[in-house]
N, CA, C and O of each residue as an XYZ file, in Angstrom:
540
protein
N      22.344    -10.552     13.679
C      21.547     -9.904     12.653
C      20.151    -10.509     12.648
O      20.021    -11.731     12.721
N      19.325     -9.868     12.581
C      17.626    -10.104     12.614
C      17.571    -10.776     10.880
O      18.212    -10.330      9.928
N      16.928    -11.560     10.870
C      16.156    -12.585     10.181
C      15.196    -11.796      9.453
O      14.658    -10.937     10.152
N      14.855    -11.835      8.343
C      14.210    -10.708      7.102
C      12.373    -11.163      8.239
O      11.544    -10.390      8.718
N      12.440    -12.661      8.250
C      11.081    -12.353      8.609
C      10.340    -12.306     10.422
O       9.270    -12.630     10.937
N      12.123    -11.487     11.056
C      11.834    -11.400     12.048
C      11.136     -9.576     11.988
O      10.477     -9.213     12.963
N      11.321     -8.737     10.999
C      11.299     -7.397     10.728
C      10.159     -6.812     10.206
O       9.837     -5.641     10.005
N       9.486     -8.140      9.989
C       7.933     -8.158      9.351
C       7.616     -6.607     10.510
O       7.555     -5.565      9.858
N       7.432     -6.432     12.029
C       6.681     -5.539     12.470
C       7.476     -3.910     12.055
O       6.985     -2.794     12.222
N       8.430     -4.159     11.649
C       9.145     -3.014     11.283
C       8.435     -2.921     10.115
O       7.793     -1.881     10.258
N       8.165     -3.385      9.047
C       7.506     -3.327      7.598
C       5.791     -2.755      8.375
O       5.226     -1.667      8.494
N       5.633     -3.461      8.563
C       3.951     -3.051      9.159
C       4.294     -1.401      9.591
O       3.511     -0.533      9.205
N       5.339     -1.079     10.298
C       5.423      0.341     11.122
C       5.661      1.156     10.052
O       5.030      2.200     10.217
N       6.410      1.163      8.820
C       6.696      1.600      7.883
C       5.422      1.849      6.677
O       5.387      2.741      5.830
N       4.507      0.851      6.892
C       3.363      0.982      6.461
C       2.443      2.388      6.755
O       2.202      3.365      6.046
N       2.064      2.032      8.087
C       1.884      3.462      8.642
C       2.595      4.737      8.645
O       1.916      5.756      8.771
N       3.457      4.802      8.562
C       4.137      5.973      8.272
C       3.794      6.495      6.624
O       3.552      7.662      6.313
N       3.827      5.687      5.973
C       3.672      5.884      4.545
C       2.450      6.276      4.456
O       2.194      7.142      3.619
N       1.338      5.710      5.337
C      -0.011      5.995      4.937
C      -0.206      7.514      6.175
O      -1.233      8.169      6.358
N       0.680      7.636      6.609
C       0.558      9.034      7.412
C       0.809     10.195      6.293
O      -0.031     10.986      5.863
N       2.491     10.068      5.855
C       2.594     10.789      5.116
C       1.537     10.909      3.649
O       1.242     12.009      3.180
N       1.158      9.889      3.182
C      -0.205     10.281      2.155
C      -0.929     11.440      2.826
O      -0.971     12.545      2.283
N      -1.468     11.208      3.938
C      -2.362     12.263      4.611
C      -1.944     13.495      4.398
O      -2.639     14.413      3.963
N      -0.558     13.558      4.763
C       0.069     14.945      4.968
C       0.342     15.238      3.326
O      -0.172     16.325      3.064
N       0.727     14.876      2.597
C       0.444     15.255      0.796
C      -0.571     15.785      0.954
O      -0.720     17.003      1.052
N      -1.889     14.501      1.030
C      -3.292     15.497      0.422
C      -3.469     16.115      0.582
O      -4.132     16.794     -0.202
N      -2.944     16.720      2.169
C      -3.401     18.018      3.239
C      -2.540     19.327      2.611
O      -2.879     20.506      2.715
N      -1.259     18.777      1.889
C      -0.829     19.812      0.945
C      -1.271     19.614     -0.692
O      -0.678     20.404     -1.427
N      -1.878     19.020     -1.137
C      -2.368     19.426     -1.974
C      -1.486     18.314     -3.532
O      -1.903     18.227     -4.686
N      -0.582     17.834     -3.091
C       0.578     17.023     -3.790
C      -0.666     15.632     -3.668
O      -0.711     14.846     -2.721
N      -1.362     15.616     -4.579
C      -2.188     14.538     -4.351
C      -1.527     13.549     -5.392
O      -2.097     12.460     -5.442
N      -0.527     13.690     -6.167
C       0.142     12.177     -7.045
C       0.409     11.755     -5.647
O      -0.123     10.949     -4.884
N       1.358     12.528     -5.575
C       2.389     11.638     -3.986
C       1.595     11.304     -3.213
O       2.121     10.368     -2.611
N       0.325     11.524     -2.703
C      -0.520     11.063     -1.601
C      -0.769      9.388     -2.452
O      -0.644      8.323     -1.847
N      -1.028      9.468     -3.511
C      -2.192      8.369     -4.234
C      -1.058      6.933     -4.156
O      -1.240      5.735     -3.937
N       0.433      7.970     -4.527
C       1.661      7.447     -4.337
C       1.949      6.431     -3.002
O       2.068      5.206     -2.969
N       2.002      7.275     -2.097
C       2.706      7.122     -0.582
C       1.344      5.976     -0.414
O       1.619      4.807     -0.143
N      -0.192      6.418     -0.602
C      -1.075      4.817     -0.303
C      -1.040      3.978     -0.746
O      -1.571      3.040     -0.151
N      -0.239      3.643     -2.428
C      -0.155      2.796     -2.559
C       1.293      1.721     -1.796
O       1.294      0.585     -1.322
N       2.362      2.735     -1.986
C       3.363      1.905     -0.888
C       3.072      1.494      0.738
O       3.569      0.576      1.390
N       2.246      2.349      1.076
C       1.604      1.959      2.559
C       0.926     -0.179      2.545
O       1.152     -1.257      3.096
N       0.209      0.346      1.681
C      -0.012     -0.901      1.223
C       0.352     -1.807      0.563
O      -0.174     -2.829      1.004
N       1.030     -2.031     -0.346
C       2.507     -2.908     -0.742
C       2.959     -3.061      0.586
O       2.343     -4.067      0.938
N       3.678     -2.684      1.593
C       4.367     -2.971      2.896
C       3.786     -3.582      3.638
O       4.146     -4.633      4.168
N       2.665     -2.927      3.802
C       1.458     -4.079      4.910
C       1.306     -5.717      4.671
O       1.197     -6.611      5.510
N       1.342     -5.791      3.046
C       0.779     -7.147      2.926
C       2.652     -7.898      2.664
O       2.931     -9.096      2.607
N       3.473     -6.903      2.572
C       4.852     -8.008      2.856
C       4.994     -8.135      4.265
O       5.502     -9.043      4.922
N       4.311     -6.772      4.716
C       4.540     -7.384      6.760
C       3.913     -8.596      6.867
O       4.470     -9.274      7.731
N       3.008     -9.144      6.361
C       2.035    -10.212      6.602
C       2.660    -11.492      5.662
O       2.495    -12.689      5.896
N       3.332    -10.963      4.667
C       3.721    -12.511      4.356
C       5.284    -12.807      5.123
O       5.888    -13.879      5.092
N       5.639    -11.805      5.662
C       7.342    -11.706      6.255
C       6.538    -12.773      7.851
O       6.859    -13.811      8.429
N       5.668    -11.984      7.964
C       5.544    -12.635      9.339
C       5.300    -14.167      9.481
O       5.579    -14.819     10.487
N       4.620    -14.760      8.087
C       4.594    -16.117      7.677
C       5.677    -16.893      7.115
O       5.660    -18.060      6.725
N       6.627    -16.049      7.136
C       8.264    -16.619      6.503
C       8.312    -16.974      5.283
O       9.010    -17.909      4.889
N       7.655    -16.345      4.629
C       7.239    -16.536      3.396
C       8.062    -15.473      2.687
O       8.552    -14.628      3.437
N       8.324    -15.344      1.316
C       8.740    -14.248      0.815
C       7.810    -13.420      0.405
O       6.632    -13.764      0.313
N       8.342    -11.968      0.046
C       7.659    -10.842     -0.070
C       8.272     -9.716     -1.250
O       8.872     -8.662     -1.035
N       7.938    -10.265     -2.402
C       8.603     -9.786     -3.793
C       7.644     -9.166     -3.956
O       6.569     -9.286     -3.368
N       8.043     -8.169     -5.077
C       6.959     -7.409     -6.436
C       6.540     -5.923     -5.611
O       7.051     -5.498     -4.576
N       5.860     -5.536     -6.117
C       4.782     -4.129     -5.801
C       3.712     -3.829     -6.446
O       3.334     -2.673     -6.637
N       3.013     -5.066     -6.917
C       1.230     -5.394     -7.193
C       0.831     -6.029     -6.009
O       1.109     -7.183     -5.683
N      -0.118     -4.871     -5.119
C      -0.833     -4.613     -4.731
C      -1.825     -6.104     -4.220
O      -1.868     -6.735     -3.163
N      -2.557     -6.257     -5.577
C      -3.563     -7.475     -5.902
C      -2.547     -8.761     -5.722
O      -2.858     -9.784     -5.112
N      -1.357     -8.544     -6.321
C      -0.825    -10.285     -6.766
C      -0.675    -10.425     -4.826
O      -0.735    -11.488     -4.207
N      -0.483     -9.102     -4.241
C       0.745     -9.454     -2.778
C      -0.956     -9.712     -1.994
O      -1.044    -10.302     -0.917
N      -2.000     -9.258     -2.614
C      -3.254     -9.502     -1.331
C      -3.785    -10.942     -1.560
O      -4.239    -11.680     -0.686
N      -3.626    -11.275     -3.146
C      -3.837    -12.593     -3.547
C      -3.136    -13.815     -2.997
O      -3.610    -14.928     -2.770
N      -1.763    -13.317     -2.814
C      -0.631    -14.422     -1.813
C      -1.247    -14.612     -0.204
O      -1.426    -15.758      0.211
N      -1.560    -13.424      0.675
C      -2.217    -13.613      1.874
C      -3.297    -14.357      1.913
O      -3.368    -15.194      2.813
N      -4.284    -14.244      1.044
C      -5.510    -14.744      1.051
C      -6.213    -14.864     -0.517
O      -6.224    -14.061     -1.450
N      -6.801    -16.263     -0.367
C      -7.208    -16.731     -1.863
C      -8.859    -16.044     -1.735
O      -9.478    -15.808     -2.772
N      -9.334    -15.827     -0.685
C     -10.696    -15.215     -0.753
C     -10.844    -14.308      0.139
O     -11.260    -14.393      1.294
N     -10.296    -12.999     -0.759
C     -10.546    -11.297      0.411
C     -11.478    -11.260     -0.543
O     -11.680    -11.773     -1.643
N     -12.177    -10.234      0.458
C     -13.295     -9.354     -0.389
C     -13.248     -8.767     -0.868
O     -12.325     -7.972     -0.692
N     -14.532     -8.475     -2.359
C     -14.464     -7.979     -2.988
C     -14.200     -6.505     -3.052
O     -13.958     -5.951     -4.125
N     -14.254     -5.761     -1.718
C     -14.002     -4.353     -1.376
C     -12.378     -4.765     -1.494
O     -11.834     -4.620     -2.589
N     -11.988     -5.027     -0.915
C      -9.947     -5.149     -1.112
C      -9.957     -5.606     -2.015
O      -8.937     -5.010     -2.362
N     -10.154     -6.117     -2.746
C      -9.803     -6.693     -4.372
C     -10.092     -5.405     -5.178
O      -9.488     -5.356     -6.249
N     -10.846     -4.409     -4.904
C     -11.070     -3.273     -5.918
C     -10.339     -2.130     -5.387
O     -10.078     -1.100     -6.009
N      -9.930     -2.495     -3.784
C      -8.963     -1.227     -3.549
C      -7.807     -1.284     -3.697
O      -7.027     -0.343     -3.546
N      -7.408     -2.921     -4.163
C      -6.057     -3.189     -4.594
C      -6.074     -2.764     -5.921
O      -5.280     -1.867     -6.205
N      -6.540     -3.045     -6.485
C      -6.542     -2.736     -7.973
C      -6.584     -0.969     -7.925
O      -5.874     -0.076     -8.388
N      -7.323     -1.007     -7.432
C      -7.491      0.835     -7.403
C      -5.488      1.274     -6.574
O      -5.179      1.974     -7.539
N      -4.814      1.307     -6.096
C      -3.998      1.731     -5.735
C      -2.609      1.296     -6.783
O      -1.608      1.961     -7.048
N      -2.925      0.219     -7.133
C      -2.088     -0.627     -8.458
C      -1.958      0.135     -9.129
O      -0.761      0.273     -9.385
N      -3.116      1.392    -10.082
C      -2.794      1.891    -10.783
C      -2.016      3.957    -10.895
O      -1.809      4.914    -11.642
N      -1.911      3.430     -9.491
C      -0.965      4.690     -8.861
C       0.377      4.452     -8.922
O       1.065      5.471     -8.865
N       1.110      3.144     -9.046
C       2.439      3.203     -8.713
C       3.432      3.680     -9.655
O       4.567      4.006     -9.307
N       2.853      3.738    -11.284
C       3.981      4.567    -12.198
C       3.338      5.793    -12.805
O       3.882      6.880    -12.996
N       2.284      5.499    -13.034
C       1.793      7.105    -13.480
C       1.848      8.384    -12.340
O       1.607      9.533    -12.712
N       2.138      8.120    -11.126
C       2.132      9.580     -9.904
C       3.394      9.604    -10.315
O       3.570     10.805    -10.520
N       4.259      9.130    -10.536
C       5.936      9.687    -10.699
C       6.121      9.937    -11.729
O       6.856     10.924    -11.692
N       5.939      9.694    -12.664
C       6.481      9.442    -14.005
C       5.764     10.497    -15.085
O       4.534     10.445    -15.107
N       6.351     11.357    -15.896
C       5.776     12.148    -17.162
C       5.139     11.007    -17.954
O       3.913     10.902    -17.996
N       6.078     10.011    -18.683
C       6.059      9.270    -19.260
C       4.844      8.024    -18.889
O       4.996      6.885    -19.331
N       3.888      8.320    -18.207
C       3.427      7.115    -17.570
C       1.927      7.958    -18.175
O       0.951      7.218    -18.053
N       1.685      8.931    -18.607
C       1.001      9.683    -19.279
C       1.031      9.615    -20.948
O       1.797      8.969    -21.661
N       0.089     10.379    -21.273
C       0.489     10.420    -23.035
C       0.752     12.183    -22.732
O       1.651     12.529    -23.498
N       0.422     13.012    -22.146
C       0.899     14.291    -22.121
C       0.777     14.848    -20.446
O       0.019     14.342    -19.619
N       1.696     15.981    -20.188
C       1.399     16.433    -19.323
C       2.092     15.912    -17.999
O       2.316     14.707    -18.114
N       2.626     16.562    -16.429
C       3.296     16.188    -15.683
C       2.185     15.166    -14.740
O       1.040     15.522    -15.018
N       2.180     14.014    -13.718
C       1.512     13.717    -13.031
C       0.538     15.128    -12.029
O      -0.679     15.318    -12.032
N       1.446     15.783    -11.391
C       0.856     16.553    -10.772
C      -0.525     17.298    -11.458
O      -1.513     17.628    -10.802
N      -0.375     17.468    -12.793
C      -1.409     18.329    -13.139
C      -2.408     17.409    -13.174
O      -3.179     18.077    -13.862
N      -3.102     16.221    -12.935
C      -4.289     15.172    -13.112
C      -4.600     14.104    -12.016
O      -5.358     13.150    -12.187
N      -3.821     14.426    -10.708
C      -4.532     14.102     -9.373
C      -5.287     15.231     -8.876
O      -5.304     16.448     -9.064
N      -5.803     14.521     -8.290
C      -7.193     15.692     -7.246
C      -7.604     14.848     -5.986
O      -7.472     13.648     -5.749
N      -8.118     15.825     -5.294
C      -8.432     15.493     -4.046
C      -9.165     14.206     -3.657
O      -8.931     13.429     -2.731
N     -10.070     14.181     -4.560
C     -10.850     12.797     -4.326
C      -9.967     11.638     -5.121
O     -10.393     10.517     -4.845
N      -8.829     11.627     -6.051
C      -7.733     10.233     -6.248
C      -7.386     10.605     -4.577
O      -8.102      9.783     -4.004
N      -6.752     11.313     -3.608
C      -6.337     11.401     -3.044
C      -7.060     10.696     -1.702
O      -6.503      9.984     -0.866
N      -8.016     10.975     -1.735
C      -9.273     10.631     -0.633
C      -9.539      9.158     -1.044
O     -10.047      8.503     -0.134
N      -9.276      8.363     -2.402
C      -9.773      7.456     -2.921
C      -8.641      6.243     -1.987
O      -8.796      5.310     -1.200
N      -7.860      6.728     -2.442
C      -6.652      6.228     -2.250
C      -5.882      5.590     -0.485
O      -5.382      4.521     -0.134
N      -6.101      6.654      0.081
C      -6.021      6.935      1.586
C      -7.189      5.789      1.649
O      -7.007      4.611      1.955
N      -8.489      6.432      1.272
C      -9.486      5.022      2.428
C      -8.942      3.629      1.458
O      -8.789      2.965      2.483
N      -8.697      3.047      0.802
C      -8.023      1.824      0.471
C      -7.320      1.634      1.453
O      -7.632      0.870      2.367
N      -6.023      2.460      1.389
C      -4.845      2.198      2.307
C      -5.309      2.010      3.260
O      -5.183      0.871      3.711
N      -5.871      2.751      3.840
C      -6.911      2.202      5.105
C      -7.474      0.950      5.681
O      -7.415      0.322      6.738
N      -7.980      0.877      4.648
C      -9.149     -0.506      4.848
C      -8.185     -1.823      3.869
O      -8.691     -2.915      3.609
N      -7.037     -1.506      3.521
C      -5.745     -2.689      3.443
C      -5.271     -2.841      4.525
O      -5.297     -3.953      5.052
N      -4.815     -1.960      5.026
C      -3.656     -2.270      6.349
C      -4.506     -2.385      7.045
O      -4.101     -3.422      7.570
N      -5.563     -2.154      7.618
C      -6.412     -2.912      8.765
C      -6.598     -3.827      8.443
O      -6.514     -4.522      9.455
N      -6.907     -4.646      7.355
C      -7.079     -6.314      6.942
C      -5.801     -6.849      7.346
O      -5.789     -7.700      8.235
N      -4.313     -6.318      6.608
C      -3.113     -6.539      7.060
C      -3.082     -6.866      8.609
O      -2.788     -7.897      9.214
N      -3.427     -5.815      8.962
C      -3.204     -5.532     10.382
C      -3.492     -6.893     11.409
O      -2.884     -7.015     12.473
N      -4.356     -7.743     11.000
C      -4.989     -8.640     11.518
C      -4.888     -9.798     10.875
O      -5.577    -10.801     11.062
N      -3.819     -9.616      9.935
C      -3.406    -11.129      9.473
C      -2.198    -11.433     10.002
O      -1.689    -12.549      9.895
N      -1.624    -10.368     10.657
C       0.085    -10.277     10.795
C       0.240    -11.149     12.220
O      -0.492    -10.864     13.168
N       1.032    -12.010     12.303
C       1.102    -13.234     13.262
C       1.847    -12.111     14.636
O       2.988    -11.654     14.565
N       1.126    -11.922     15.503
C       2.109    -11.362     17.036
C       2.902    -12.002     17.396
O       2.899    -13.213     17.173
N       3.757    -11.449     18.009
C       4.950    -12.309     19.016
C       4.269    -13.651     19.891
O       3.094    -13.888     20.172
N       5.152    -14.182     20.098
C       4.225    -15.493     20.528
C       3.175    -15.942     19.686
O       2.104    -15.967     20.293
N       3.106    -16.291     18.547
C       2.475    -16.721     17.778
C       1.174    -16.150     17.797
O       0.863    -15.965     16.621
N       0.136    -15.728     18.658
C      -0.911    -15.145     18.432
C      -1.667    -14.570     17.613
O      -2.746    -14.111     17.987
């Protein structure tokens, strides 16, 4: 059986997929689930990066999991963490609202907002994540 932080590149691959499928939401128009799917893209990226350090990889804040990788990211990822943070219960949830379903109060640009974060997370990810052979 593989070792949780031998699977770290499986988490990273899963990343991408998540931030694929965002694409394919916005492109239909389901922009909670896009704002949704970037923020889990990114939650995954930064546990690929602490899995790959053998470290553990709890929670689904965004900020606390970019804050564990690194005590000084920039201020652009510190605002796109925060910016995707506040996607993870209000896109699902009625209740995460004071009225009204999620779907009716995303739009294209949460959607567009969201995606370039995910973006410009998992490429930071991307390059913290330790390669085979230590590299």
């Amino acid at each position: 059986m593989l070792s949780v932080a031998s699977r770290h590149f499986d988490w990273l691959r899963q990343a991408e997929a998540d931030l694929r499928l965002a694409r394919h939401a916005r492109d239909g128009a389901a922009h909670d689930w896009a704002c949704f799917a970037a923020q889990q893209a990114a939650e995954k990226a930064f546990k690929a990066v602490l899995m790959s350090r053998g470290a553990d990889a709890w929670g689904h804040t965004v900020t606390a999991l970019l804050g564990v990788v690194t005590e000084d990211a920039a201020d652009e990822l510190v605002v796109c963490a925060k910016t995707l943070d506040k996607h993870y219960i209000p896109t699902r949830y009625p209740n995460g609202l004071d009225a009204g379903a999620p779907t009716d109060f995303y739009t294209r640009k949460d959607s567009d907002d969201a995606i370039g974060c995910a973006e410009r997370l998992i490429g930071f990810a991307r390059g913290q994540v330790e390669q085979p052979g230590g590299g």
